[in-house]
MDAnalysis code that builds the backbone (N, CA, C; Angstrom):
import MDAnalysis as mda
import numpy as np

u = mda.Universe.empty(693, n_residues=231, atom_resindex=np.repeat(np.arange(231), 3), trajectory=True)
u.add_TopologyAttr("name", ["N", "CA", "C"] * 231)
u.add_TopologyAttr("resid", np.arange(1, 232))
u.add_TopologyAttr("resname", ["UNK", "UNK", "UNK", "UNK", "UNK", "UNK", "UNK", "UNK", "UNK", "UNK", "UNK", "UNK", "UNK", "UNK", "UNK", "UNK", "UNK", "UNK", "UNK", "UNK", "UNK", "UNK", "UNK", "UNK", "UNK", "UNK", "UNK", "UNK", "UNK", "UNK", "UNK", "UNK", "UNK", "UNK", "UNK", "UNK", "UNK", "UNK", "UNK", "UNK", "UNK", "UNK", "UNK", "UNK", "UNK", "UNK", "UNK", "UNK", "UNK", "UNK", "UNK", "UNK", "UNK", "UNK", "UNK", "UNK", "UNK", "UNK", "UNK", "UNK", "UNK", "UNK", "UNK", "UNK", "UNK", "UNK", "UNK", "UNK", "UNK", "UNK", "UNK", "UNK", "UNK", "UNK", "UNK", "UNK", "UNK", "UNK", "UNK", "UNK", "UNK", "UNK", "UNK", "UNK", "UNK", "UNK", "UNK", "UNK", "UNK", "UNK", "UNK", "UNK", "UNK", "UNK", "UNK", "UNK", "UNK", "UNK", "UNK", "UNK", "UNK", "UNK", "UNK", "UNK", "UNK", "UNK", "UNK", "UNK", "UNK", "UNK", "UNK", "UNK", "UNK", "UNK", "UNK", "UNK", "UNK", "UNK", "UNK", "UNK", "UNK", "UNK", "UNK", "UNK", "UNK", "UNK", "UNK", "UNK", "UNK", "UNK", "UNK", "UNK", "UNK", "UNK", "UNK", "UNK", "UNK", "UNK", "UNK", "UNK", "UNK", "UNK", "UNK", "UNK", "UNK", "UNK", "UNK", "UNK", "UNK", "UNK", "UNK", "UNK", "UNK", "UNK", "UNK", "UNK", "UNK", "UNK", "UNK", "UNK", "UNK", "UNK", "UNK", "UNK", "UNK", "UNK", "UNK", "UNK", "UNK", "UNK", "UNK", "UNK", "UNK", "UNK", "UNK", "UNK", "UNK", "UNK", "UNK", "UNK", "UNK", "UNK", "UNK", "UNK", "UNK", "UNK", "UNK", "UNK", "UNK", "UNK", "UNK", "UNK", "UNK", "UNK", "UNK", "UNK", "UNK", "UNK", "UNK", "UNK", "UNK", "UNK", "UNK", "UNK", "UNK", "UNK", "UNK", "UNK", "UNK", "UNK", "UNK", "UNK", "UNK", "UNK", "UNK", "UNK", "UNK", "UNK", "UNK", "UNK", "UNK", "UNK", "UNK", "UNK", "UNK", "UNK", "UNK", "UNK", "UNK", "UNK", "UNK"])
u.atoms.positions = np.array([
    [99.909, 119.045, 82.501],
    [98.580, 118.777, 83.062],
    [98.434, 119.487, 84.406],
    [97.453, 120.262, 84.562],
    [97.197, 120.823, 85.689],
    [96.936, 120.147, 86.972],
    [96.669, 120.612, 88.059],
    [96.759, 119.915, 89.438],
    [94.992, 120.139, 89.423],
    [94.004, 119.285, 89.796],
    [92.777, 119.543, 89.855],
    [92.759, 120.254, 91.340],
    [92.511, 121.121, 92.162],
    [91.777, 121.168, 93.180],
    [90.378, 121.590, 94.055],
    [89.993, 120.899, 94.608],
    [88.294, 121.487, 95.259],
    [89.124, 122.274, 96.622],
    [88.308, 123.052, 96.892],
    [88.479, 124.237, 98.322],
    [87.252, 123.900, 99.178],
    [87.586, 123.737, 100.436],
    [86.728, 122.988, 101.606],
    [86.736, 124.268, 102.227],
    [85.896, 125.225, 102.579],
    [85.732, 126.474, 102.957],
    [84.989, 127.079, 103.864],
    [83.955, 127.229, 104.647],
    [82.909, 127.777, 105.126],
    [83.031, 129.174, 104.705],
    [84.074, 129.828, 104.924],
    [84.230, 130.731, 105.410],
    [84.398, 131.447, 103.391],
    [83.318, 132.758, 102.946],
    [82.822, 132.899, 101.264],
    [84.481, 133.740, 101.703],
    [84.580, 134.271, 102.259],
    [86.120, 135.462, 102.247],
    [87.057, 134.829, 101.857],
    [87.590, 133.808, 102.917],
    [88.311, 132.776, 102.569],
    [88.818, 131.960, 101.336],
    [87.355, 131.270, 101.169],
    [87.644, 130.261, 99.732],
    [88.040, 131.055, 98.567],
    [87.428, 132.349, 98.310],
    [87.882, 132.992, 97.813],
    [89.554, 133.605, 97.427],
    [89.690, 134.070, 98.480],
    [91.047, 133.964, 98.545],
    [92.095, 132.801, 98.224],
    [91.521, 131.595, 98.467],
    [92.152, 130.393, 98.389],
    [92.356, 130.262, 96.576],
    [91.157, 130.528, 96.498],
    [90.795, 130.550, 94.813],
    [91.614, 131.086, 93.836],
    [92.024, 132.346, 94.395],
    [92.637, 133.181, 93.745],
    [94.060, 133.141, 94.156],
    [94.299, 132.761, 95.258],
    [95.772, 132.465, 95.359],
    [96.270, 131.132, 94.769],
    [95.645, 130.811, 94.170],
    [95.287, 129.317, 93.281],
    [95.981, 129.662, 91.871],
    [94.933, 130.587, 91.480],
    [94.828, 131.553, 89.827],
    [96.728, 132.333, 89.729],
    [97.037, 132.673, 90.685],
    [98.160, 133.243, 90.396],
    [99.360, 132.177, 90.517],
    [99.178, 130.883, 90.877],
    [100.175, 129.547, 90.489],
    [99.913, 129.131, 89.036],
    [100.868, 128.789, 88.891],
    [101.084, 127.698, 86.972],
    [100.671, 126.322, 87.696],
    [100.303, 125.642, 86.972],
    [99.765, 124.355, 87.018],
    [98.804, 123.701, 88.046],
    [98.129, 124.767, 88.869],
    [96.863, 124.449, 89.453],
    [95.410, 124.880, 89.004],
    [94.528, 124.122, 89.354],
    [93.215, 124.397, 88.824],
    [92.351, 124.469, 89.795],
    [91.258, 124.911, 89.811],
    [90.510, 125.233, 91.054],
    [89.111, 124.438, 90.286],
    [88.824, 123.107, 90.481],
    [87.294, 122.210, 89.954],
    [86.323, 122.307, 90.479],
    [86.228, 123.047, 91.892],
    [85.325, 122.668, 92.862],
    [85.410, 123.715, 94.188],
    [84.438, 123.955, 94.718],
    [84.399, 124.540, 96.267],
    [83.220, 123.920, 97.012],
    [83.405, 123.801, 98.232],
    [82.286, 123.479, 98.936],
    [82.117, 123.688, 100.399],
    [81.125, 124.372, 100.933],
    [81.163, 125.255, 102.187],
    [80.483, 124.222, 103.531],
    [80.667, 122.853, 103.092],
    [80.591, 121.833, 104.178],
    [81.097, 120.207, 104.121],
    [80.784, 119.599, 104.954],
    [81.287, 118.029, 104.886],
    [80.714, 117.520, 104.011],
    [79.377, 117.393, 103.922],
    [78.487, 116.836, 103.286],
    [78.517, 117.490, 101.569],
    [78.680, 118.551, 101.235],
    [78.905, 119.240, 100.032],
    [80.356, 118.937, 99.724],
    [81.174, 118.852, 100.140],
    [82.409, 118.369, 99.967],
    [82.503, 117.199, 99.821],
    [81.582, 116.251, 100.593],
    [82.019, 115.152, 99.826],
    [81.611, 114.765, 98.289],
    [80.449, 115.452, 97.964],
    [79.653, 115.227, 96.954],
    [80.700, 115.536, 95.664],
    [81.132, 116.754, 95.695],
    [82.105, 117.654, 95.151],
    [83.064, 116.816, 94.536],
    [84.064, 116.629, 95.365],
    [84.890, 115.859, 95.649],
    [84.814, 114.519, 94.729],
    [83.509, 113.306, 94.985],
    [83.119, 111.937, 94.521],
    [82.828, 112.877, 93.048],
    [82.233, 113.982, 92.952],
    [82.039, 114.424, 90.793],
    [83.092, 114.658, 90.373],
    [83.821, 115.233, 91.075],
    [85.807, 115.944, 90.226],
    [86.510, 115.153, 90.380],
    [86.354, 114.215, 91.446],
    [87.907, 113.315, 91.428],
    [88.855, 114.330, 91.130],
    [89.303, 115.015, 92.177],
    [90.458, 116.192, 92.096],
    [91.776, 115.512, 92.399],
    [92.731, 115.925, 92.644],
    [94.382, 115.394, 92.700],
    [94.251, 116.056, 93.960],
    [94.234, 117.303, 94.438],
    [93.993, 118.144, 95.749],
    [93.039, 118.452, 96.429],
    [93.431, 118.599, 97.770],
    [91.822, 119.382, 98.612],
    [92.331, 120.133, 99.417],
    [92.044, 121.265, 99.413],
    [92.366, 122.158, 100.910],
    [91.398, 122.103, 101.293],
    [91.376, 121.613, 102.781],
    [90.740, 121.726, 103.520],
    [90.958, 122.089, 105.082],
    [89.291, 122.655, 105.049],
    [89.415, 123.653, 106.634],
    [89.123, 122.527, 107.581],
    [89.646, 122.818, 108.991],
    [89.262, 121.809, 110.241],
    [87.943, 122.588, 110.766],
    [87.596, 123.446, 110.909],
    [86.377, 123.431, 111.037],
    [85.104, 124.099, 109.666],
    [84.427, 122.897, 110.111],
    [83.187, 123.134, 109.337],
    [81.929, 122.951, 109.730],
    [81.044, 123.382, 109.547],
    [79.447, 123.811, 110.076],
    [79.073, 122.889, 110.471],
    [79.290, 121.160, 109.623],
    [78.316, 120.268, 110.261],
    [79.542, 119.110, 110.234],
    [80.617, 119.632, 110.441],
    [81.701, 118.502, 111.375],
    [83.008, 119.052, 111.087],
    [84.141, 118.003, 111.733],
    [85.548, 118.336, 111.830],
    [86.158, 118.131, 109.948],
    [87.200, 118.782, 110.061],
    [88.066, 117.959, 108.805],
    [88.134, 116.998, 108.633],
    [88.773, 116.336, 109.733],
    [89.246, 114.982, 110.018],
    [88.336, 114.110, 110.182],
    [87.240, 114.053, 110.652],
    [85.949, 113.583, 109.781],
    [85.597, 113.257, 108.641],
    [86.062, 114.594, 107.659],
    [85.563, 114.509, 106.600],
    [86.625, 113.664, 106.168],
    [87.624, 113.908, 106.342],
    [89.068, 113.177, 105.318],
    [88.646, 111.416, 105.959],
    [88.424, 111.287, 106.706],
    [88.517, 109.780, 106.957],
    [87.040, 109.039, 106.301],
    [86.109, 109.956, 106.137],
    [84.866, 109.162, 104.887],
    [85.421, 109.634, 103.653],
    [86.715, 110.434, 103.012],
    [86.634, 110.354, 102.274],
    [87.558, 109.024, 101.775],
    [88.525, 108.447, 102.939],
    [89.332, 107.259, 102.750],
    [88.094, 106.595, 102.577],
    [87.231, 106.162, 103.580],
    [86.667, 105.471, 103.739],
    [85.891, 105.017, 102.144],
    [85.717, 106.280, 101.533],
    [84.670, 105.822, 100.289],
    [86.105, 105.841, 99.120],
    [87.145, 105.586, 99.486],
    [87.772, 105.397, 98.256],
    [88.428, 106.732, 97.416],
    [88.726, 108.166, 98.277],
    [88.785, 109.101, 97.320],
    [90.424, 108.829, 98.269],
    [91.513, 109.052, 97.549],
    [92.569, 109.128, 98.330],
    [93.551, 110.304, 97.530],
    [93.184, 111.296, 97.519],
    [93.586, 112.514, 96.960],
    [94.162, 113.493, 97.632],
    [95.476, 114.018, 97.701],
    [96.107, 114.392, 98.706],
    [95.440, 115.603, 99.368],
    [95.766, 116.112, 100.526],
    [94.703, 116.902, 101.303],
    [95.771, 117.695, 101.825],
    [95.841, 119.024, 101.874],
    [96.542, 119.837, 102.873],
    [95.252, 120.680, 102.984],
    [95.540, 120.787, 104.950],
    [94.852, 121.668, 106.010],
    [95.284, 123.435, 105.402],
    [94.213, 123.852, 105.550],
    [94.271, 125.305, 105.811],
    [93.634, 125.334, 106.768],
    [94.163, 125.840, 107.893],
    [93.256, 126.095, 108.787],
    [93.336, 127.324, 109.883],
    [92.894, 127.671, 110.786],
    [93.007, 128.675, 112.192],
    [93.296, 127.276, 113.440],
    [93.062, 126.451, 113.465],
    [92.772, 125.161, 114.386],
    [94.686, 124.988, 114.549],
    [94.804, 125.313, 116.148],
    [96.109, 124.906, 116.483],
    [96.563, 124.028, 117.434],
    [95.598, 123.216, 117.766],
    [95.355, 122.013, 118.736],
    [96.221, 121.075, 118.229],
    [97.501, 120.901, 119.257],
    [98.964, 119.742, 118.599],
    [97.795, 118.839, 118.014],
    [97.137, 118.159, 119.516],
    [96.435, 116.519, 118.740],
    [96.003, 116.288, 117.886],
    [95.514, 118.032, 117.016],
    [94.335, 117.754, 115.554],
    [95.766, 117.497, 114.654],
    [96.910, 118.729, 115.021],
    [98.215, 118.386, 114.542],
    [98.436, 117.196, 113.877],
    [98.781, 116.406, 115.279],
    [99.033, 114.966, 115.159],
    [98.182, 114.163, 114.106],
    [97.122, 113.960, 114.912],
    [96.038, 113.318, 113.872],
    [95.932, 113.548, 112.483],
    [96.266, 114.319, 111.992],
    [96.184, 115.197, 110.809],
    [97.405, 114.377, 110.107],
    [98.438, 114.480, 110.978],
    [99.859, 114.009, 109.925],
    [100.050, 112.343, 110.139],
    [99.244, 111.772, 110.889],
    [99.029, 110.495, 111.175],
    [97.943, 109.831, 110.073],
    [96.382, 110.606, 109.600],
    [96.048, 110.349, 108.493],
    [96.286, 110.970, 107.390],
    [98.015, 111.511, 107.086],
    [98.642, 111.263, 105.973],
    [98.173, 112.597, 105.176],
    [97.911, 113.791, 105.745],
    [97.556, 115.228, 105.356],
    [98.999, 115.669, 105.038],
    [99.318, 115.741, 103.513],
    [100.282, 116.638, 103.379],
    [101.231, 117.348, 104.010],
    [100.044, 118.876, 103.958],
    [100.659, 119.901, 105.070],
    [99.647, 120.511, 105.677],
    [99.981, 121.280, 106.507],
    [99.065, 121.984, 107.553],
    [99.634, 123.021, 107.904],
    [98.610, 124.013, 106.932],
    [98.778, 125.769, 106.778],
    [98.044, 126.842, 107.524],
    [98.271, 127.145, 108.591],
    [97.591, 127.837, 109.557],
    [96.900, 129.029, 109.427],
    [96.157, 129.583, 109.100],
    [95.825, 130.548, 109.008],
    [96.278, 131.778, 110.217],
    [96.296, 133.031, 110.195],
    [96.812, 133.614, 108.896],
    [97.896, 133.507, 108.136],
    [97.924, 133.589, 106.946],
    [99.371, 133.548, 106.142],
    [99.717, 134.373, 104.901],
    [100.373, 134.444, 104.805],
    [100.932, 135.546, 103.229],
    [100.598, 134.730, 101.965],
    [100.748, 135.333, 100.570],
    [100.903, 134.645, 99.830],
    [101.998, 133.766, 99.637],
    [103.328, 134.348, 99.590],
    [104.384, 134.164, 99.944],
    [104.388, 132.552, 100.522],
    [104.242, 132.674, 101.502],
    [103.770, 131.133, 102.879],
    [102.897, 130.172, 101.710],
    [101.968, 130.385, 101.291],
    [101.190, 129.730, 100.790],
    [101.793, 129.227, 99.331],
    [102.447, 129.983, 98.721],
    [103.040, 129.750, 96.818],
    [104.163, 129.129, 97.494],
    [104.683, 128.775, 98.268],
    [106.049, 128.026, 98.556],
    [105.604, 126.309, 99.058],
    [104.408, 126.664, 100.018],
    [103.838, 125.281, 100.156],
    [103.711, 124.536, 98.869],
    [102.578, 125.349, 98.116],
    [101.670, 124.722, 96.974],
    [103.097, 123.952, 95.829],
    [104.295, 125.451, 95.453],
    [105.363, 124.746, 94.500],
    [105.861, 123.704, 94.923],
    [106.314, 123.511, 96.719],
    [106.929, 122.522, 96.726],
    [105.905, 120.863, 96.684],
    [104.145, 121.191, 96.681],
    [103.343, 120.056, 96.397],
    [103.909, 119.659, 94.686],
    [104.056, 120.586, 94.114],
    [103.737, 120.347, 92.423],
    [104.976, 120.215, 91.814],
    [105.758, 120.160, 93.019],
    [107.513, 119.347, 92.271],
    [107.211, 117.946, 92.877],
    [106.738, 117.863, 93.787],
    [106.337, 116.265, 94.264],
    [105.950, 115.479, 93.317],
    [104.645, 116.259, 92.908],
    [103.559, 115.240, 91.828],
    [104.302, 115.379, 90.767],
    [105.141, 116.367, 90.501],
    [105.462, 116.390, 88.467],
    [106.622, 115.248, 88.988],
    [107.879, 114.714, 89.879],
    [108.262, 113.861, 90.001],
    [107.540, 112.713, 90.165],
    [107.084, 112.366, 90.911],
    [106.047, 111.223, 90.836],
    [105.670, 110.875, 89.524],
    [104.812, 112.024, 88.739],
    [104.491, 111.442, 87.520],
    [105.561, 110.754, 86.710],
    [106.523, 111.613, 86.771],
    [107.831, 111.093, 86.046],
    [108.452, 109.690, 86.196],
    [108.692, 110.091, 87.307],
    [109.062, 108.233, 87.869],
    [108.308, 107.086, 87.769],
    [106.923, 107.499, 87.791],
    [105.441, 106.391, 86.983],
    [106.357, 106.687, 85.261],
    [106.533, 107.033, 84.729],
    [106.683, 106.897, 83.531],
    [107.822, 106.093, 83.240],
    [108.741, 106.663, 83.551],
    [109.843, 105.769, 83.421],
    [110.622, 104.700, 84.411],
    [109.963, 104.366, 85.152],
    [110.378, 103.496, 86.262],
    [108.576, 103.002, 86.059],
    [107.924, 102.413, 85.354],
    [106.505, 101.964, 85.653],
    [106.200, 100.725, 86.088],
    [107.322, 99.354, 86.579],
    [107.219, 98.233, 87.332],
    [107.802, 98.320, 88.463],
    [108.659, 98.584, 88.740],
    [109.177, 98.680, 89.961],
    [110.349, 99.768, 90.732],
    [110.444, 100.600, 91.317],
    [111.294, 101.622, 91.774],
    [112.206, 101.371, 92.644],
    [113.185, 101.801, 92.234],
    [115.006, 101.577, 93.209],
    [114.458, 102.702, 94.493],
    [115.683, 102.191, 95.389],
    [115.549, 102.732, 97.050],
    [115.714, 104.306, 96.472],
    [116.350, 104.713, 95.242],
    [117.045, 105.953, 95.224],
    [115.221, 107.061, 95.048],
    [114.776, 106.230, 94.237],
    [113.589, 107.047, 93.493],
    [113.010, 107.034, 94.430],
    [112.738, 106.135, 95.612],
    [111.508, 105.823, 96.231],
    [112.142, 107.324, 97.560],
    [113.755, 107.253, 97.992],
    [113.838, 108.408, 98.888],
    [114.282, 109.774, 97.829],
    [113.899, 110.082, 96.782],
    [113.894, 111.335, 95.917],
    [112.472, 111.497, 96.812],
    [111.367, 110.650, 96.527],
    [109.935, 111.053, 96.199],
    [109.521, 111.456, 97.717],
    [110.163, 110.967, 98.802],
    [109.871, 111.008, 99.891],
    [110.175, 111.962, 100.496],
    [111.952, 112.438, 99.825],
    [112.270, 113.833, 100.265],
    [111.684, 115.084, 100.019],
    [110.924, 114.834, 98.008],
    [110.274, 116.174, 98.309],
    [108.746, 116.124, 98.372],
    [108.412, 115.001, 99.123],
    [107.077, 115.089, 99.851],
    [107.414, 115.877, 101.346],
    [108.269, 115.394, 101.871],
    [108.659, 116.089, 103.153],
    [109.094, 117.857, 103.239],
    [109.738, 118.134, 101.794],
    [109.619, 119.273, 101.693],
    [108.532, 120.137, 102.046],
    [107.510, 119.400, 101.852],
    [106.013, 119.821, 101.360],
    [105.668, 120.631, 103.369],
    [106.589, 119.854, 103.918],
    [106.007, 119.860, 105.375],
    [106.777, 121.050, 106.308],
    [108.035, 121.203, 105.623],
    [108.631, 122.116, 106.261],
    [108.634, 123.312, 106.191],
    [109.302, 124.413, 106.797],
    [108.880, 126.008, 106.975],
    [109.242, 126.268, 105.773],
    [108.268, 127.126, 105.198],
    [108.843, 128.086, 103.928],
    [110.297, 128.775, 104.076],
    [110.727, 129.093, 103.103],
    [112.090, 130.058, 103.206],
    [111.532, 130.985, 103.179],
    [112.044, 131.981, 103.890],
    [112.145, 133.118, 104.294],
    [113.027, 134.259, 103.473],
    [113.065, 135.819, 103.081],
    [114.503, 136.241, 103.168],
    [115.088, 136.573, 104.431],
    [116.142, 136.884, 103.891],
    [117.362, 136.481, 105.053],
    [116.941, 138.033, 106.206],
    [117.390, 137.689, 107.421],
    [117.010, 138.714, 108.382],
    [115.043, 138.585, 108.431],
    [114.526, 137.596, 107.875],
    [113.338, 137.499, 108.453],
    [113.002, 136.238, 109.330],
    [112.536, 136.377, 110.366],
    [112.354, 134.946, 111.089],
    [111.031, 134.684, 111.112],
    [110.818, 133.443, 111.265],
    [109.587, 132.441, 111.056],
    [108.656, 133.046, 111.906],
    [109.095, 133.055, 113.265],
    [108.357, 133.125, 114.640],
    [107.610, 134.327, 114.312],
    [108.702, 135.363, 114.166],
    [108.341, 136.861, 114.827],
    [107.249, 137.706, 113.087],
    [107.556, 137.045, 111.700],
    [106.633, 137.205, 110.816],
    [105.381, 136.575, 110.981],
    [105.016, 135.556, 111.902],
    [103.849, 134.865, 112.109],
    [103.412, 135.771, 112.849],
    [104.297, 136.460, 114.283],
    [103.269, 137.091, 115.432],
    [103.077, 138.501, 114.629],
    [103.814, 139.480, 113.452],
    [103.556, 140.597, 112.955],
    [102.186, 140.363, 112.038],
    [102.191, 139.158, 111.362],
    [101.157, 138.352, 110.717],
    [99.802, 138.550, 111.053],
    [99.844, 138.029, 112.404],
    [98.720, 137.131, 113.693],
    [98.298, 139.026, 113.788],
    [98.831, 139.507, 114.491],
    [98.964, 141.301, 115.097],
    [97.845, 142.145, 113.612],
    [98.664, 142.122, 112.526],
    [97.389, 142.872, 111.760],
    [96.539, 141.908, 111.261],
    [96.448, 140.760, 110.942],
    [94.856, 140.153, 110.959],
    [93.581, 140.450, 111.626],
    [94.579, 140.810, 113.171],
    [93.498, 140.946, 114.270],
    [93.018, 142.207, 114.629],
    [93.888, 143.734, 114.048],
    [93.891, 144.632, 114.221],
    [92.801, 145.389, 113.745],
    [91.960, 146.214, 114.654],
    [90.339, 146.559, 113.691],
    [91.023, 147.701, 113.037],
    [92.374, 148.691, 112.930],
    [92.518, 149.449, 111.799],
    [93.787, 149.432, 111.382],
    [94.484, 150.294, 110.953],
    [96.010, 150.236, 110.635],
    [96.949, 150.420, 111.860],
    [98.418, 150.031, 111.389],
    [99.566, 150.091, 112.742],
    [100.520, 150.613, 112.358],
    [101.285, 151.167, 112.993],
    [102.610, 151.824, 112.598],
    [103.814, 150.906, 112.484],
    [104.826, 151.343, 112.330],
    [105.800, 150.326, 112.483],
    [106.003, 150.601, 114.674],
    [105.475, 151.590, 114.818],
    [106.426, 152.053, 116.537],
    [105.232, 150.878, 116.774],
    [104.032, 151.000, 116.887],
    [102.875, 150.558, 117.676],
    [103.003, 148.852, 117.427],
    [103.651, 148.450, 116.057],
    [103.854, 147.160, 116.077],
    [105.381, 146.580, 116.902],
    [105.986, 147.262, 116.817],
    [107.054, 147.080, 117.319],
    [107.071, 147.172, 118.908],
    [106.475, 147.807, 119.545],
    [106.014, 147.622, 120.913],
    [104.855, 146.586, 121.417],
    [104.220, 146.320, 120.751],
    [103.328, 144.701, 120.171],
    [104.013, 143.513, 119.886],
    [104.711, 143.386, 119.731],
    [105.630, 142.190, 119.254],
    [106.936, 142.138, 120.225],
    [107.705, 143.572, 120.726],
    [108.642, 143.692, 121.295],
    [110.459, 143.482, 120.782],
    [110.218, 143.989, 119.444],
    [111.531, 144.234, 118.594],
    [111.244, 146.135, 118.627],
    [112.806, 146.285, 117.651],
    [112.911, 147.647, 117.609],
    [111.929, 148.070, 116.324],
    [111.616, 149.163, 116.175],
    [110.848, 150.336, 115.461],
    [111.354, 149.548, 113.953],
    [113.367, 149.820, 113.706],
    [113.370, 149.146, 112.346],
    [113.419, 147.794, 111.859],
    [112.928, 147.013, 113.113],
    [112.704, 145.731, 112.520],
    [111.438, 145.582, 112.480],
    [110.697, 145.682, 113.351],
    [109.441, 145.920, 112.794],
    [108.469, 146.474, 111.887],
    [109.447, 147.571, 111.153],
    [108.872, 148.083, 109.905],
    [109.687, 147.158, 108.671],
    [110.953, 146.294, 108.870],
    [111.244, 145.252, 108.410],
    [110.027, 144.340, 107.811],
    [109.553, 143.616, 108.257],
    [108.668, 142.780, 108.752],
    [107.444, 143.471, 108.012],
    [106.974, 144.606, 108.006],
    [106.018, 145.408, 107.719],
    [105.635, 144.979, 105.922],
    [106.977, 146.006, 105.780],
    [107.739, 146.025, 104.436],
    [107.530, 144.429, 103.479],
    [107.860, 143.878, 104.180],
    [108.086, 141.969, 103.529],
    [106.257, 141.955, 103.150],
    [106.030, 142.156, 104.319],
    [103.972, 141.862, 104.448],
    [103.942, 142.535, 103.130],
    [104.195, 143.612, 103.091],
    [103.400, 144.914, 102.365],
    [103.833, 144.192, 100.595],
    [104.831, 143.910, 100.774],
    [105.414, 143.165, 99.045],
    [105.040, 141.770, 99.017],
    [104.663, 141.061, 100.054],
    [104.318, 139.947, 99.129],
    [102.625, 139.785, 99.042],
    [101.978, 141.336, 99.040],
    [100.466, 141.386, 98.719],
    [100.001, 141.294, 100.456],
    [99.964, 140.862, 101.782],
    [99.326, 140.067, 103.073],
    [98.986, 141.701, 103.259],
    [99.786, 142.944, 103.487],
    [99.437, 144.351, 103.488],
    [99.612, 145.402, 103.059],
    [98.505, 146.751, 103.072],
    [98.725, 147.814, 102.104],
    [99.221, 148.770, 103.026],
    [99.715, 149.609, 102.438],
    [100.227, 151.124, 103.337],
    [99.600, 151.827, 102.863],
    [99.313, 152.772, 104.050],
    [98.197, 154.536, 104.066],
    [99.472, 155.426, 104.686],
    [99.265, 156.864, 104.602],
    [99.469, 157.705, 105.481],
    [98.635, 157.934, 106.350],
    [98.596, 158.033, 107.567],
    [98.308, 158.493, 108.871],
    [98.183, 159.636, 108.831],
    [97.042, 160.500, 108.908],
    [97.149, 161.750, 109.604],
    [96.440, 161.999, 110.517],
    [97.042, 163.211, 110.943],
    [96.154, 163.972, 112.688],
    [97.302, 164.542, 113.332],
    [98.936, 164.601, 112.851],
    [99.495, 164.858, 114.060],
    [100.268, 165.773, 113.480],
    [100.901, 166.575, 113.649],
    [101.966, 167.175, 113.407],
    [103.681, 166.728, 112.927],
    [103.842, 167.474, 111.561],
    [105.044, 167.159, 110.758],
    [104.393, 165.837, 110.382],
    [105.113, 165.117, 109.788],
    [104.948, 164.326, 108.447],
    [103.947, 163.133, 108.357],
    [103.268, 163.148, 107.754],
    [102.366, 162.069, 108.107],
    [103.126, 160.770, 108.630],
    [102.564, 159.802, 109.006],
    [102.915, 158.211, 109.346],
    [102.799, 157.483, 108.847],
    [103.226, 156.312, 108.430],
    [102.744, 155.327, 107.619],
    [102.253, 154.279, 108.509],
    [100.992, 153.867, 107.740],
    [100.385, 152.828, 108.747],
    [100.135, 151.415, 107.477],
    [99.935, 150.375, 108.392],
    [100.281, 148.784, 107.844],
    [98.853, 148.525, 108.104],
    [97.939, 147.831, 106.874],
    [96.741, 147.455, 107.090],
    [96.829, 146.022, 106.453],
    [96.169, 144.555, 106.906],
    [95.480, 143.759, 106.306],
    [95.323, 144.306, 104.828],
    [95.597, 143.593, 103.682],
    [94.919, 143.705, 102.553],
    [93.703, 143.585, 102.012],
    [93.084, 144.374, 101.979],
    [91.632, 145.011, 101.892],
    [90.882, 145.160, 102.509],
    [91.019, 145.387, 104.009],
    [90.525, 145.899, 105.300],
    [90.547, 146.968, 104.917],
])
């Protein structure tokens, strides 16, 4: 059985993307989108979804707004943040009303298919343990279910020789970049060497986040430059 989810979006680029990085997981479904609070909730009360990504900001209020009328009216369907919003307190608040995870924008696919698998080993356990444990659950099942909910919260794996920090700021660097970068120009941007920074490049470039061009204008061999995917 598939995972139902609605996409809380403003942003048409975005949800999109969300959508489709959706389409390339096994056992998720995409029921719903909606580009505000008020459309989201509506959404939301027709699909009765299992999931919601949702954004912290939206046109006519916060996330956390929205997630607390949606307790409020009875929808209690797990919710992980996608968001740009890096304010600890929304942080806090966020993991205090019981939000999954909280996925920052920008991110790879990569970042994102590691979150989502480790949601959908949660629920396919859960379901399981409703099945065969359906009156009452031992301490063992109850900290299985807890451990890989917590999974759900921690840093993706990485490969090895890539670090968390410095793939977020190479990340953050071409999101923001109005054209392509080299590995030298990123690497003096970030402040590692030339081949770790085309390290880093390389990882982007394979897990889909960027494409490579040649550079020209200069003399001897063209350059390779690192763009956003489909910038």
């Amino acid at each position: 059985m598939s995972i139902r989810v609605v996409v809380v979006e403003d942003e048409p680029i975005a949800a999109r993307a969300h959508a489709s990085y959706l389409a390339r997981l096994d056992g998720f479904e995409v029921v719903g989108a909606a580009p505000s609070c008020a459309e989201a909730l509506r959404v939301i009360a027709r699909q009765e979804p299992d999931l919601v990504l949702l954004d912290m900001r939206l046109p006519d209020g916060h996330g956390l707004e929205l997630l607390h009328r949606m307790r409020a009216g009875g929808q209690f369907c797990d919710v992980i943040a996608v968001t740009s919003v890096r304010d600890v307190e929304v942080v806090r608040r966020a993991m205090a009303m019981g939000i999954t995870h909280y996925l920052i924008k920008p991110f790879t696919f990569d970042v994102f298919q590691t979150k989502l698998e480790n949601y959908r080993a949660y629920r396919s356990h859960l379901h399981q343990t409703g099945r065969t444990v359906p009156d009452a659950v031992a301490q063992s099942d109850v900290d299985q279910l807890f451990g890989l909910r917590s999974s759900a919260h921690g840093l993706s794996s990485t490969p090895k020789g890539i670090s968390t920090d410095t793939l977020q700021a190479v990340t953050q660097l071409l999101a923001s970049a109005e054209g392509g970068l080299s590995a030298s120009e990123v690497a003096r941007a970030v402040g590692t060497s030339r081949v770790t920074a085309r390290r880093y490049l390389e990882h982007l470039a394979q897990t889909g986040f960027a494409d490579r061009r040649e550079r020209y204008g200069h003399a001897g061999r063209p350059e390779v430059e690192y763009l956003r995917h489909g910038s």
